[in-house]
Backbone as XML, in Angstrom:
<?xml version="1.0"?>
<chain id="A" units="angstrom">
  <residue number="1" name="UNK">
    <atom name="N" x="20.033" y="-2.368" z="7.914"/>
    <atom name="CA" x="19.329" y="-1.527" z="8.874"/>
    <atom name="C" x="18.498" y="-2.429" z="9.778"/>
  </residue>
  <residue number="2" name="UNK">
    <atom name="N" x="18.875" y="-2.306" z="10.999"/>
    <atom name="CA" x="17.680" y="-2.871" z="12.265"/>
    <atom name="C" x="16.312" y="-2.848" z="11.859"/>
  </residue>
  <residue number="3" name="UNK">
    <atom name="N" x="15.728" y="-3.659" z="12.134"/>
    <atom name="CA" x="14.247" y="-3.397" z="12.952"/>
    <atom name="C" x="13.454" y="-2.025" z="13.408"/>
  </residue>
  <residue number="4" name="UNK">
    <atom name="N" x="14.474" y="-1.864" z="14.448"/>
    <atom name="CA" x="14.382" y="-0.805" z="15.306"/>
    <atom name="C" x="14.900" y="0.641" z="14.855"/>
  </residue>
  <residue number="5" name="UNK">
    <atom name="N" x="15.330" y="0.536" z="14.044"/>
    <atom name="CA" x="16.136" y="1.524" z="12.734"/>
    <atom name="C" x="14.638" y="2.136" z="12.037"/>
  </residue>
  <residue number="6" name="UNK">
    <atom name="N" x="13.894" y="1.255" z="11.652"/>
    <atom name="CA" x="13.206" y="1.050" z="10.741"/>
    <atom name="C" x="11.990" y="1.577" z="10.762"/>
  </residue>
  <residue number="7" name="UNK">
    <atom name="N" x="11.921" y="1.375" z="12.167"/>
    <atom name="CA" x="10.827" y="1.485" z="12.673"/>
    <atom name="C" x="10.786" y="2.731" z="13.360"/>
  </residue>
  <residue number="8" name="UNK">
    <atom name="N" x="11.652" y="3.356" z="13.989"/>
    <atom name="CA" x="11.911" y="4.558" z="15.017"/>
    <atom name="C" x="11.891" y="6.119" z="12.822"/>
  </residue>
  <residue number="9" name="UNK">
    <atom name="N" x="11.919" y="5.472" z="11.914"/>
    <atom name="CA" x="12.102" y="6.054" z="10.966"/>
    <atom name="C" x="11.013" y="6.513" z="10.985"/>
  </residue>
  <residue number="10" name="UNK">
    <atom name="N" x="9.786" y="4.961" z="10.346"/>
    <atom name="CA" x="8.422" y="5.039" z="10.051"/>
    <atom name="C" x="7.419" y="6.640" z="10.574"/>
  </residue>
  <residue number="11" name="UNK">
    <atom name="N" x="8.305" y="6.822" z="12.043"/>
    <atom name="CA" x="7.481" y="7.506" z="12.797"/>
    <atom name="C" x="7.832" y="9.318" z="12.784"/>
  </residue>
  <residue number="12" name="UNK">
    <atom name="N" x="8.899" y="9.425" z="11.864"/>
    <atom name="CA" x="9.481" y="10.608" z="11.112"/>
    <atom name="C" x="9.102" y="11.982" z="10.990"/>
  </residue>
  <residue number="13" name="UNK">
    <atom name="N" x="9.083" y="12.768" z="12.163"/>
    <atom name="CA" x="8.251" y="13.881" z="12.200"/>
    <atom name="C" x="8.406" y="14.545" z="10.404"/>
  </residue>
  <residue number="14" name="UNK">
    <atom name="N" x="9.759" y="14.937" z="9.878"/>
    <atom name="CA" x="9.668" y="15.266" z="9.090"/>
    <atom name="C" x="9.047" y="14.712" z="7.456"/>
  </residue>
  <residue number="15" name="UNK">
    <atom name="N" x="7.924" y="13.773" z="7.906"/>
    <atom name="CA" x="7.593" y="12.994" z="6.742"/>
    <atom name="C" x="6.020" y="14.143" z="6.826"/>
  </residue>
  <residue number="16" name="UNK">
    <atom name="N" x="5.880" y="14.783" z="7.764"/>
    <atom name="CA" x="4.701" y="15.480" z="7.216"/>
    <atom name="C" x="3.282" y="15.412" z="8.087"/>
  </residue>
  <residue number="17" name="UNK">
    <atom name="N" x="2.628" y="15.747" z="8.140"/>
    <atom name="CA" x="1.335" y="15.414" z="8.493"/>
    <atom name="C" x="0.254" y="14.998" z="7.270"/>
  </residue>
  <residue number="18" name="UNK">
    <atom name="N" x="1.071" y="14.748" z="6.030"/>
    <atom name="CA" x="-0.120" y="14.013" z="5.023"/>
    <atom name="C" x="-0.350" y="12.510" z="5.341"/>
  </residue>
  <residue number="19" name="UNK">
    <atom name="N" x="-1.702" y="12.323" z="4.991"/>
    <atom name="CA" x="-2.193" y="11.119" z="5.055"/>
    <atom name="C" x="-0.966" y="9.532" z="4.755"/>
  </residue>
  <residue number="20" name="UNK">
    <atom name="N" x="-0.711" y="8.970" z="5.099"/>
    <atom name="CA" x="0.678" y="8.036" z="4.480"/>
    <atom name="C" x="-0.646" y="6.761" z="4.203"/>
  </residue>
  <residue number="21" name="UNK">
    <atom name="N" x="-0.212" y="6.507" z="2.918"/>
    <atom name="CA" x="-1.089" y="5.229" z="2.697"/>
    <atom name="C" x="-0.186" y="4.307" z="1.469"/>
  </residue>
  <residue number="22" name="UNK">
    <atom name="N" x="0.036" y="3.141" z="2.376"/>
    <atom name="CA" x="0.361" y="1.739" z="1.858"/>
    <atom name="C" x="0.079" y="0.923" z="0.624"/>
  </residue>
  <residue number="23" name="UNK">
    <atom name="N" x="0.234" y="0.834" z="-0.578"/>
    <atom name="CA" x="-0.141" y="0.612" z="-1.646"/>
    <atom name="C" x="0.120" y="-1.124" z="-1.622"/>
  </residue>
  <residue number="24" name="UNK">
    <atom name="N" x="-1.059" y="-2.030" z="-1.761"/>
    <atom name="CA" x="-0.484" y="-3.260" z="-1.560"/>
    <atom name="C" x="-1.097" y="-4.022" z="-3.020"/>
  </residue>
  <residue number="25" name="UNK">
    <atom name="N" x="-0.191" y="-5.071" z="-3.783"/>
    <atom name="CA" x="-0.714" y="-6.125" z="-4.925"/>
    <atom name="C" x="0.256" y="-6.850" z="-4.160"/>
  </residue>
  <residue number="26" name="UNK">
    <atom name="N" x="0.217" y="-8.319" z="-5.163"/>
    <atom name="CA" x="1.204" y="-9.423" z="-5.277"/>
    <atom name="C" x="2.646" y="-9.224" z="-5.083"/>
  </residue>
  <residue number="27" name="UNK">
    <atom name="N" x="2.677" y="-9.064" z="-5.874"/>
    <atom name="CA" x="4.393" y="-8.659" z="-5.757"/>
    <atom name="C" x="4.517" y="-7.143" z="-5.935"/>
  </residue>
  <residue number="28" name="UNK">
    <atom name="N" x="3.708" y="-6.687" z="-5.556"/>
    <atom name="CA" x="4.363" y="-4.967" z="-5.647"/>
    <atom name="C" x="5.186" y="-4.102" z="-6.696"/>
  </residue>
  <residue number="29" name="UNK">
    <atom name="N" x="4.801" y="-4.621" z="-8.102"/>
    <atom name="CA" x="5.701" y="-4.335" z="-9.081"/>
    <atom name="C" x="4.765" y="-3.782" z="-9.975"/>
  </residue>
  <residue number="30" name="UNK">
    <atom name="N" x="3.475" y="-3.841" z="-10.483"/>
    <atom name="CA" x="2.796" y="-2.922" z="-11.140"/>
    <atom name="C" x="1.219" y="-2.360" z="-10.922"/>
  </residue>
  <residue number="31" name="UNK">
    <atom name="N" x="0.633" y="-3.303" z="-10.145"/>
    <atom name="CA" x="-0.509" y="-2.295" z="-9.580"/>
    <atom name="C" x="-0.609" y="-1.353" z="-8.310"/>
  </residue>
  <residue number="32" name="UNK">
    <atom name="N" x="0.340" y="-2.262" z="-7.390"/>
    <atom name="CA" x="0.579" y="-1.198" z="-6.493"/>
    <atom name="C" x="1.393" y="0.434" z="-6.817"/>
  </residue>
  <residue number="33" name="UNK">
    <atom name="N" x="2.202" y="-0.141" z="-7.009"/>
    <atom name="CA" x="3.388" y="1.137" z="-7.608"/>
    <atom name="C" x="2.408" y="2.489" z="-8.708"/>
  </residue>
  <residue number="34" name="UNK">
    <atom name="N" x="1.870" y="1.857" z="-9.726"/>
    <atom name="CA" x="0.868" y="2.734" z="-9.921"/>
    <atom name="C" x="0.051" y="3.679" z="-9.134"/>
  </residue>
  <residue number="35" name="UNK">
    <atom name="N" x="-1.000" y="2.804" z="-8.529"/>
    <atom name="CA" x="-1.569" y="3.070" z="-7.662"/>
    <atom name="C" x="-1.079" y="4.347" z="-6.437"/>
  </residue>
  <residue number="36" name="UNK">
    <atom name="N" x="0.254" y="4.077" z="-5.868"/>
    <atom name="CA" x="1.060" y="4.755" z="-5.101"/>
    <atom name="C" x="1.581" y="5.793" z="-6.021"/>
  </residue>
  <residue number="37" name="UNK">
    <atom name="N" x="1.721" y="6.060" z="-7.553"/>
    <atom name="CA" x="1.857" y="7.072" z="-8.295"/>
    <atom name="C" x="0.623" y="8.031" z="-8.502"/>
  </residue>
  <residue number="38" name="UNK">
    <atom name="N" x="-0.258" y="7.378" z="-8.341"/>
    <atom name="CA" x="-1.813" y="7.881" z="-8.801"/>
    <atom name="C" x="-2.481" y="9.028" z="-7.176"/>
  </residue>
  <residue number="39" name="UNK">
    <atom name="N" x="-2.091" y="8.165" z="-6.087"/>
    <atom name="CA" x="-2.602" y="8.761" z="-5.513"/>
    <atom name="C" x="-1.852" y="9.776" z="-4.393"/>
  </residue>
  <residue number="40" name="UNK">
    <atom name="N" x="-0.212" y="9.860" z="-4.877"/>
    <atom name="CA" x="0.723" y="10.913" z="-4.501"/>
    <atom name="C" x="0.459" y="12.095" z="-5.106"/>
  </residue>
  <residue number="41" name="UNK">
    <atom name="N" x="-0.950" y="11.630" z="-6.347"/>
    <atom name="CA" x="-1.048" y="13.138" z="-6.962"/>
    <atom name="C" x="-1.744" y="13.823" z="-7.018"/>
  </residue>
  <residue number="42" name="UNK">
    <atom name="N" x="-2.700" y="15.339" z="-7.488"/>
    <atom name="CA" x="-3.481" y="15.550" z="-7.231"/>
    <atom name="C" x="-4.735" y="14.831" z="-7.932"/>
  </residue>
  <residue number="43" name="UNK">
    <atom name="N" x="-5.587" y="14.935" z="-7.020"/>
    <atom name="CA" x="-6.032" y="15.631" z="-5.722"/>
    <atom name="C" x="-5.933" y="15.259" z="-4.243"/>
  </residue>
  <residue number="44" name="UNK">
    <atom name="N" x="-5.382" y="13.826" z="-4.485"/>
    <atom name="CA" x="-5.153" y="13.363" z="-2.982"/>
    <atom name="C" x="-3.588" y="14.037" z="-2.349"/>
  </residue>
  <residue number="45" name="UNK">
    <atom name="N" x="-2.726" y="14.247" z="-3.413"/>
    <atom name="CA" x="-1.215" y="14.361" z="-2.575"/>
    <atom name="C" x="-0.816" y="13.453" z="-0.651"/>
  </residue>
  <residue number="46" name="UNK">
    <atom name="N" x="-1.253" y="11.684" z="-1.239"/>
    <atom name="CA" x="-1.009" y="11.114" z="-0.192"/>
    <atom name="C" x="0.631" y="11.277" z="-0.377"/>
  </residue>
  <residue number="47" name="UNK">
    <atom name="N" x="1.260" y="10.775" z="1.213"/>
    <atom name="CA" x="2.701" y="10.046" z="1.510"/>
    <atom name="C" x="2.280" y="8.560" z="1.086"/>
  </residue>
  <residue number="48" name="UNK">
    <atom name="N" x="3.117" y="8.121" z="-0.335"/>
    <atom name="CA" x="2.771" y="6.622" z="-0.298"/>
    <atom name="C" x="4.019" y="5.663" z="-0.586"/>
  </residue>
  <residue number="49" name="UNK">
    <atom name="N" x="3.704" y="4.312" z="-0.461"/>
    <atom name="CA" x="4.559" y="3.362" z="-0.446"/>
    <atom name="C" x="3.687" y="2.176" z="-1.119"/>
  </residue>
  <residue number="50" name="UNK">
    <atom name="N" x="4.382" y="1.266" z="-2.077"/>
    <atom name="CA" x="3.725" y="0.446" z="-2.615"/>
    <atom name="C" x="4.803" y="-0.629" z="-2.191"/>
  </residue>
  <residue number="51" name="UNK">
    <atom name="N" x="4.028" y="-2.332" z="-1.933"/>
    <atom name="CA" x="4.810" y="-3.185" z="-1.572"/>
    <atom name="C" x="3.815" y="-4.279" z="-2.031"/>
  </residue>
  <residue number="52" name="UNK">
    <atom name="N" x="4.806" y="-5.471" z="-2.123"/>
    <atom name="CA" x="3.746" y="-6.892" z="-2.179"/>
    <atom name="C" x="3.927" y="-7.644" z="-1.474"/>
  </residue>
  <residue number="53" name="UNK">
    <atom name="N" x="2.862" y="-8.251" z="-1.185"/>
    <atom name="CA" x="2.507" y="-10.015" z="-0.550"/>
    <atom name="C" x="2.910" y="-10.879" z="-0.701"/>
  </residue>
  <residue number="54" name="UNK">
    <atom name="N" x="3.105" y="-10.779" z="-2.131"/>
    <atom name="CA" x="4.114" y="-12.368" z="-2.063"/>
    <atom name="C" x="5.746" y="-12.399" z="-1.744"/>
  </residue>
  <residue number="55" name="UNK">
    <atom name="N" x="6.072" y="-12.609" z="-0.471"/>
    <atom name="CA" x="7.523" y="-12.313" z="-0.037"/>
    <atom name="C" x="8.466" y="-13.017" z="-1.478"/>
  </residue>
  <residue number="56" name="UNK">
    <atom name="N" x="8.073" y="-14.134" z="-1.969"/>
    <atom name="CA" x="8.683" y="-14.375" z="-3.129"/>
    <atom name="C" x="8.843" y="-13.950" z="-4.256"/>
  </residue>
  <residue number="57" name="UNK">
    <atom name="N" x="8.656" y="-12.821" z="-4.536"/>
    <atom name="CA" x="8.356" y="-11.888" z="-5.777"/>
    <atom name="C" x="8.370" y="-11.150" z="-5.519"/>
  </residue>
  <residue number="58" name="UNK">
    <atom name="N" x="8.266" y="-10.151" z="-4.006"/>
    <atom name="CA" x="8.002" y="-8.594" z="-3.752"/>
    <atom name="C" x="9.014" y="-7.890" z="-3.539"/>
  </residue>
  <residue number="59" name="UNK">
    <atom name="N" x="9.367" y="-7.003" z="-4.443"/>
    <atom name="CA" x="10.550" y="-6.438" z="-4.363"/>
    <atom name="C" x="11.036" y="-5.529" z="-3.130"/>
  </residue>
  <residue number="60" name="UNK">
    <atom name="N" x="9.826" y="-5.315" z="-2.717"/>
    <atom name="CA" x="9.482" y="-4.645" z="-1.181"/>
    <atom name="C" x="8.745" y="-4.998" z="-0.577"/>
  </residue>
  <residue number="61" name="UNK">
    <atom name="N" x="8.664" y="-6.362" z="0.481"/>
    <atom name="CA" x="7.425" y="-7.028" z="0.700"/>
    <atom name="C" x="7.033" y="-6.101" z="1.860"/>
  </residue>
  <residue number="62" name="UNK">
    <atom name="N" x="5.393" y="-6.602" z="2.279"/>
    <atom name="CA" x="4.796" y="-5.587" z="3.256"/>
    <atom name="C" x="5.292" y="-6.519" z="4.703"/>
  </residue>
  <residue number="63" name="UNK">
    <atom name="N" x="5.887" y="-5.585" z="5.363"/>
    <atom name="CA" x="5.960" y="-6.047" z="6.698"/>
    <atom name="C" x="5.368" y="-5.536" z="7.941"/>
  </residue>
  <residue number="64" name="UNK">
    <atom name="N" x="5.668" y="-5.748" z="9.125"/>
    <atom name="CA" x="5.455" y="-5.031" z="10.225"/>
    <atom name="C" x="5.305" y="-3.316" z="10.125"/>
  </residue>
  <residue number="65" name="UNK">
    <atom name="N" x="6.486" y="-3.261" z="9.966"/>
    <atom name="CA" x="6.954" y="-1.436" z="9.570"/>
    <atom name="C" x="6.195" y="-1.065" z="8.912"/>
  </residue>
  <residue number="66" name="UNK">
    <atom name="N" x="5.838" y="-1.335" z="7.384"/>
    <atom name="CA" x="5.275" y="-0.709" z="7.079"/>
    <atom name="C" x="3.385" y="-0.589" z="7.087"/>
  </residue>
  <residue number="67" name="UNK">
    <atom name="N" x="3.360" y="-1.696" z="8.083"/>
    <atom name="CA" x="1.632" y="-1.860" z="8.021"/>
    <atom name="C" x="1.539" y="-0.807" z="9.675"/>
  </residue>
  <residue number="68" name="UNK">
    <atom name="N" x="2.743" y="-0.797" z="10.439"/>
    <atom name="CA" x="2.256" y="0.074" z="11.656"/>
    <atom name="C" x="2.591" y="1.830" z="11.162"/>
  </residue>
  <residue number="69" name="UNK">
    <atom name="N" x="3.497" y="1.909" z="9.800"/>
    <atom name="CA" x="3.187" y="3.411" z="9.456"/>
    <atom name="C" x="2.497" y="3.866" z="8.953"/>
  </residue>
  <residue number="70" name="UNK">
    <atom name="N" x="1.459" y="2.746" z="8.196"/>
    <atom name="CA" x="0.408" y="3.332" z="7.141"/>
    <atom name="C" x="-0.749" y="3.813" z="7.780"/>
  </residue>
  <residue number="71" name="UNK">
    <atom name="N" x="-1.215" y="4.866" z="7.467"/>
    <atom name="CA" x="-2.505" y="5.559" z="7.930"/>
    <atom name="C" x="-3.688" y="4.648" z="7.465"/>
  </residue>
  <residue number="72" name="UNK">
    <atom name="N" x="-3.809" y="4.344" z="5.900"/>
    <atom name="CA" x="-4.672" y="3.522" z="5.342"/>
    <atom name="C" x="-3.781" y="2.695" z="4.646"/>
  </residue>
  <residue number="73" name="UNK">
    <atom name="N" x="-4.280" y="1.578" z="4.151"/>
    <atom name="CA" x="-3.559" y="0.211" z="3.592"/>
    <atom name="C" x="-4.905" y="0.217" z="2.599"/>
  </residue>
  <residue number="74" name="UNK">
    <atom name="N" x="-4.060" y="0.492" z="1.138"/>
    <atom name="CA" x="-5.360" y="0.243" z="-0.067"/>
    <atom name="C" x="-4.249" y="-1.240" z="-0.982"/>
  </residue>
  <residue number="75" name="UNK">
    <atom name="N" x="-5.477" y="-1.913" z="-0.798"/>
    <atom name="CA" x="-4.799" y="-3.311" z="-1.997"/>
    <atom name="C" x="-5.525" y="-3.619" z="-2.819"/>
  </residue>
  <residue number="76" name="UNK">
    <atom name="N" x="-5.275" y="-4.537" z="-4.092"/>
    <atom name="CA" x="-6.325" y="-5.211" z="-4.973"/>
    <atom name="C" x="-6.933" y="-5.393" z="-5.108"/>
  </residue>
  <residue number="77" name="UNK">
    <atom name="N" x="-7.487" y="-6.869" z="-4.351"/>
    <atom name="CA" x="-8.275" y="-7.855" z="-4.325"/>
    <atom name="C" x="-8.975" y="-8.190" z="-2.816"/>
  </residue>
  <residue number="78" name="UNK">
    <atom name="N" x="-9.872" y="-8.679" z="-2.747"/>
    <atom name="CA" x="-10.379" y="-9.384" z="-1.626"/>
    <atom name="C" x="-9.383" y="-10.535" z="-0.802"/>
  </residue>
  <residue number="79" name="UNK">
    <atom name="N" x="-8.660" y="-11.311" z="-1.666"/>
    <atom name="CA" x="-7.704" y="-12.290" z="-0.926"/>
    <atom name="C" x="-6.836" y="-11.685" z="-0.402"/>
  </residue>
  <residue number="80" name="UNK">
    <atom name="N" x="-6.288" y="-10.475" z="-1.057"/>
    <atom name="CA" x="-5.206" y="-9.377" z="-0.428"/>
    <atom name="C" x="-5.888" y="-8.671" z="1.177"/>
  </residue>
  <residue number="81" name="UNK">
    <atom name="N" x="-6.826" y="-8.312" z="0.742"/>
    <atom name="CA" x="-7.428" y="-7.498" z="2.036"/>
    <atom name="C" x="-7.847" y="-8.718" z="3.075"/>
  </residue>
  <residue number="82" name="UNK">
    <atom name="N" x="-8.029" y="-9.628" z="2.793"/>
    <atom name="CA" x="-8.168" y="-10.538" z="4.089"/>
    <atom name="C" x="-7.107" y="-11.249" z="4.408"/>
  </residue>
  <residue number="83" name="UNK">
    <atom name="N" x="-5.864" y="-11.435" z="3.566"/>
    <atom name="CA" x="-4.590" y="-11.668" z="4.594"/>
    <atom name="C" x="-4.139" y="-10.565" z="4.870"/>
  </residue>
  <residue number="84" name="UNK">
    <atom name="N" x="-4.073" y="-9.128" z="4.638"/>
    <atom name="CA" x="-3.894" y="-8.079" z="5.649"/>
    <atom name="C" x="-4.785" y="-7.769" z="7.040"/>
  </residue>
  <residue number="85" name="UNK">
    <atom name="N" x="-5.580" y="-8.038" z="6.731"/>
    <atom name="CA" x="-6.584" y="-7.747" z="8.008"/>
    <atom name="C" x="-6.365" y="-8.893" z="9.141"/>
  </residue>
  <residue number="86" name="UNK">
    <atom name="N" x="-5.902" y="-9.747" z="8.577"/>
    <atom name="CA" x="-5.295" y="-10.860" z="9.586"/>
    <atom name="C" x="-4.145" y="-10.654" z="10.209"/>
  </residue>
  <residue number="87" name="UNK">
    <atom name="N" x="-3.227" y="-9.660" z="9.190"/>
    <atom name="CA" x="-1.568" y="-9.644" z="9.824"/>
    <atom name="C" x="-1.539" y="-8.410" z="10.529"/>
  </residue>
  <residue number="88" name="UNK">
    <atom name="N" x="-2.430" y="-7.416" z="10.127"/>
    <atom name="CA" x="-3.152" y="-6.480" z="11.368"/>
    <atom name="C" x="-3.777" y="-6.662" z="12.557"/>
  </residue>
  <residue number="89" name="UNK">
    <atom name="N" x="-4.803" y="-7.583" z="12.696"/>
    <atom name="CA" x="-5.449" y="-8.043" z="13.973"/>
    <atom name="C" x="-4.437" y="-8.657" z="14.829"/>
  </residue>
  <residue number="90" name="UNK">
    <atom name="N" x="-3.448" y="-9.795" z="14.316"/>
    <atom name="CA" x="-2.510" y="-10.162" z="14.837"/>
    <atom name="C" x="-1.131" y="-8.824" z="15.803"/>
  </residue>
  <residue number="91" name="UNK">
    <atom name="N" x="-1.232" y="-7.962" z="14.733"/>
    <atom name="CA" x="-0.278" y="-7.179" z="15.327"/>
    <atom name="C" x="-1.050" y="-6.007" z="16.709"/>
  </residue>
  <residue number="92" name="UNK">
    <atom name="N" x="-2.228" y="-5.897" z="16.729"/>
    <atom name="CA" x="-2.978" y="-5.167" z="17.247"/>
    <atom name="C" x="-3.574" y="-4.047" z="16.587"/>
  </residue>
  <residue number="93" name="UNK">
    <atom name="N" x="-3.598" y="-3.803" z="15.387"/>
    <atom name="CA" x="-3.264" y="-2.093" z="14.924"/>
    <atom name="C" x="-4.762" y="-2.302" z="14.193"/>
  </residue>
  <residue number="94" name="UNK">
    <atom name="N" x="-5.070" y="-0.820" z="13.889"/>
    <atom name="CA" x="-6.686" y="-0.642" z="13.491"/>
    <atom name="C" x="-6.400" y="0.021" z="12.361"/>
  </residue>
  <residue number="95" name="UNK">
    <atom name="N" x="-5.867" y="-0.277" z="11.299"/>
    <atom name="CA" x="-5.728" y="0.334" z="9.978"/>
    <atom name="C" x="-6.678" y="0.320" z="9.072"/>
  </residue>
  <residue number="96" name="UNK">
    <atom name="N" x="-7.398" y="1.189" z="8.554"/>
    <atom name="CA" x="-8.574" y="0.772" z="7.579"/>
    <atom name="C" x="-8.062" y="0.460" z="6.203"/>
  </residue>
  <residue number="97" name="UNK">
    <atom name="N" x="-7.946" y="-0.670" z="5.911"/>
    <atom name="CA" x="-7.741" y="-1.607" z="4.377"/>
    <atom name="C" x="-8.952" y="-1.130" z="3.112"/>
  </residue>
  <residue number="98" name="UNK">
    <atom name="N" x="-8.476" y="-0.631" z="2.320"/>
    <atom name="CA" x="-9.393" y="-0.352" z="1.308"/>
    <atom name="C" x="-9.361" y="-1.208" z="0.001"/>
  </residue>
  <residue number="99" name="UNK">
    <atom name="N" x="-10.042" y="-1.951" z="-0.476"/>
    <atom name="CA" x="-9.674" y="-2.824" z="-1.424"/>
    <atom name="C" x="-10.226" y="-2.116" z="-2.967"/>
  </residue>
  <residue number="100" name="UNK">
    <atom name="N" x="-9.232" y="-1.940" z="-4.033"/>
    <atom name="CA" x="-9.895" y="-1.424" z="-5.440"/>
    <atom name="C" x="-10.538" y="-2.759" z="-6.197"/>
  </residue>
  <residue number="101" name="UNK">
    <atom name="N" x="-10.527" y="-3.743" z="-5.956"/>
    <atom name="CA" x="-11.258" y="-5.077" z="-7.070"/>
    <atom name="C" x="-10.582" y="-4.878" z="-8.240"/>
  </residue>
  <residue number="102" name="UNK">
    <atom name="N" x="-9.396" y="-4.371" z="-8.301"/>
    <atom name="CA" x="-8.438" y="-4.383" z="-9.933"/>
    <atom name="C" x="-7.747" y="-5.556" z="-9.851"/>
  </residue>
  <residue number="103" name="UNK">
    <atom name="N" x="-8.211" y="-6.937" z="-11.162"/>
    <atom name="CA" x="-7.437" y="-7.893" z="-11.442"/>
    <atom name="C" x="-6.093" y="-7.404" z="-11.837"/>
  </residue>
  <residue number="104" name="UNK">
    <atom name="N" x="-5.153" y="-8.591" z="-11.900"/>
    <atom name="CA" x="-3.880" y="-8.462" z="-11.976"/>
    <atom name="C" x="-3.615" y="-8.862" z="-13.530"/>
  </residue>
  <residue number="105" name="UNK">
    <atom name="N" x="-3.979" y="-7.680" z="-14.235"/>
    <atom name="CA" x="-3.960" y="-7.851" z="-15.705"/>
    <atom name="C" x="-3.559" y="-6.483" z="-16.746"/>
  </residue>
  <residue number="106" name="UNK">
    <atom name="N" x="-2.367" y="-5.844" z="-15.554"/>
    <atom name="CA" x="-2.192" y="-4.567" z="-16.382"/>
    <atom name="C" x="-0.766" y="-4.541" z="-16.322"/>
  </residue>
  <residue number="107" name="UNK">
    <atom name="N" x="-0.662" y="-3.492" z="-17.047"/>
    <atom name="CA" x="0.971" y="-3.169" z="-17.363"/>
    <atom name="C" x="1.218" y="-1.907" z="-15.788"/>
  </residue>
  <residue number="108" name="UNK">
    <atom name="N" x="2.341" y="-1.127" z="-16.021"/>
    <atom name="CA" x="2.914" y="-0.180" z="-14.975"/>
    <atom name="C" x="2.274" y="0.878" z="-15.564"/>
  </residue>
  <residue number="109" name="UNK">
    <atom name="N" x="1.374" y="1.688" z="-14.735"/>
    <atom name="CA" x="0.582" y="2.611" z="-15.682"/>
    <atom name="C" x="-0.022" y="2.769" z="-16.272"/>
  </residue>
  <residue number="110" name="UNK">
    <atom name="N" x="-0.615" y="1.561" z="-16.650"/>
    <atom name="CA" x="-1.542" y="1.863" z="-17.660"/>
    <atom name="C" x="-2.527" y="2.508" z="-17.862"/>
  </residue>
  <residue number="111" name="UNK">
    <atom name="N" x="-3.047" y="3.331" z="-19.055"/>
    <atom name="CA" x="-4.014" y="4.244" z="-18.661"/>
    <atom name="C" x="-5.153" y="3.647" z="-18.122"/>
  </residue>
  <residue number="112" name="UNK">
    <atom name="N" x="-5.477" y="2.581" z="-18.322"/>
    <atom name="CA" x="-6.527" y="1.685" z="-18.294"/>
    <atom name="C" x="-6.618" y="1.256" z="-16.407"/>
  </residue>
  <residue number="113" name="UNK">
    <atom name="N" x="-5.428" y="1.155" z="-15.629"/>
    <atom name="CA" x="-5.098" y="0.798" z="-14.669"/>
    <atom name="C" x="-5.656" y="2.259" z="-13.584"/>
  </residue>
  <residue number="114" name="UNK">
    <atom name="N" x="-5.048" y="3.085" z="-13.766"/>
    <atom name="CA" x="-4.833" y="4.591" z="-13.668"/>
    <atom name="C" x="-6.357" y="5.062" z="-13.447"/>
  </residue>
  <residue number="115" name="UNK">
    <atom name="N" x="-7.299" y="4.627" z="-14.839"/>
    <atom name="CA" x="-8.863" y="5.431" z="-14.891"/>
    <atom name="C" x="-9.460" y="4.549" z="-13.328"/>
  </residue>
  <residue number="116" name="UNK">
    <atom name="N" x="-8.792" y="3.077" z="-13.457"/>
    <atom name="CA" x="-9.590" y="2.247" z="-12.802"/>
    <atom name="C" x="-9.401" y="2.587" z="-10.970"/>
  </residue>
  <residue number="117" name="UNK">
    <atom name="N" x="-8.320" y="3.136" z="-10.778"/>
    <atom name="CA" x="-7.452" y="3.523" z="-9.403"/>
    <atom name="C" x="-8.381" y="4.643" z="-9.019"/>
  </residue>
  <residue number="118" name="UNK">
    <atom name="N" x="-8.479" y="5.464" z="-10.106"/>
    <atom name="CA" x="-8.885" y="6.248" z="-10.008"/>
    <atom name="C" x="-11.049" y="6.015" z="-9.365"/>
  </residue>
  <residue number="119" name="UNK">
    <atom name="N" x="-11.695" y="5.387" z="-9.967"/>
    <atom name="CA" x="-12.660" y="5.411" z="-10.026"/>
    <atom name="C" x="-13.083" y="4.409" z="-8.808"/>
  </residue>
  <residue number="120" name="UNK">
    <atom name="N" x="-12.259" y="3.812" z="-8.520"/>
    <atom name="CA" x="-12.770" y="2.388" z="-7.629"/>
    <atom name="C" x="-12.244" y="3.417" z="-5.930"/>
  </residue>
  <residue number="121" name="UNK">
    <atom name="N" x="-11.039" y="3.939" z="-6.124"/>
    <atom name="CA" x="-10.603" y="4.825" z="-4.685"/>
    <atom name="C" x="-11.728" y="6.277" z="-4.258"/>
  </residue>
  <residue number="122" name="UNK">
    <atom name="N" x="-11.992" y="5.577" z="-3.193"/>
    <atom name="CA" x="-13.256" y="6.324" z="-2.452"/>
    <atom name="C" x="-12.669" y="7.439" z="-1.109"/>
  </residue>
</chain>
């Protein structure tokens, strides 16, 4: 699929008028994905997508597309939120980045992960 495929998608009338928010860790394989489970549900019922940063490990890395469809961009860590806010300023776009401070020390789900998603998302 194009670029331009990809992108003409992102913008999908039929995706809704819910909030769409970007779920970002490392490699996008268990805090994000959580996270993007946690907050598709109630009480938020966001549109979400979880991806990672490290193009070498991310099974869905974050690109262009998906940082110009996200309404909000919530990630990890502080090192996460300041190379997004860089690959945002660069692109022009005013996305508000929300960072949870959850180390990278959990399983997929964990309840422990889950209370913490929960309590740190404002």
């Amino acid at each position: 699929m194009s670029f331009m495929n990809r992108l003409a998608n992102s913008s999908n009338p039929f995706q809704g008028t819910t909030k769409k928010v970007l779920c970002v860790c490392s490699a996008g394989l268990l805090r994000s994905p959580t996270t993007a489970v946690v907050l598709s549900q109630e009480p938020y019922n966001f549109n979400t997508r979880a991806a990672g940063l490290t193009t070498e490990f991310a099974l869905i890395p974050v690109d262009n597309v998906l940082l110009q469809w996200a309404d909000e961009i919530v990630c990890m860590d502080q090192y996460q939120k300041s190379v997004l806010e860089e690959k945002l300023t660069k692109l022009s776009i005013q996305t508000p980045v929300v960072c949870l401070d959850i180390p990278d020390s959990f399983a997929y789900r964990d309840p422990t992960l889950v209370k913490l998603i929960k309590e740190n998302y404002k």
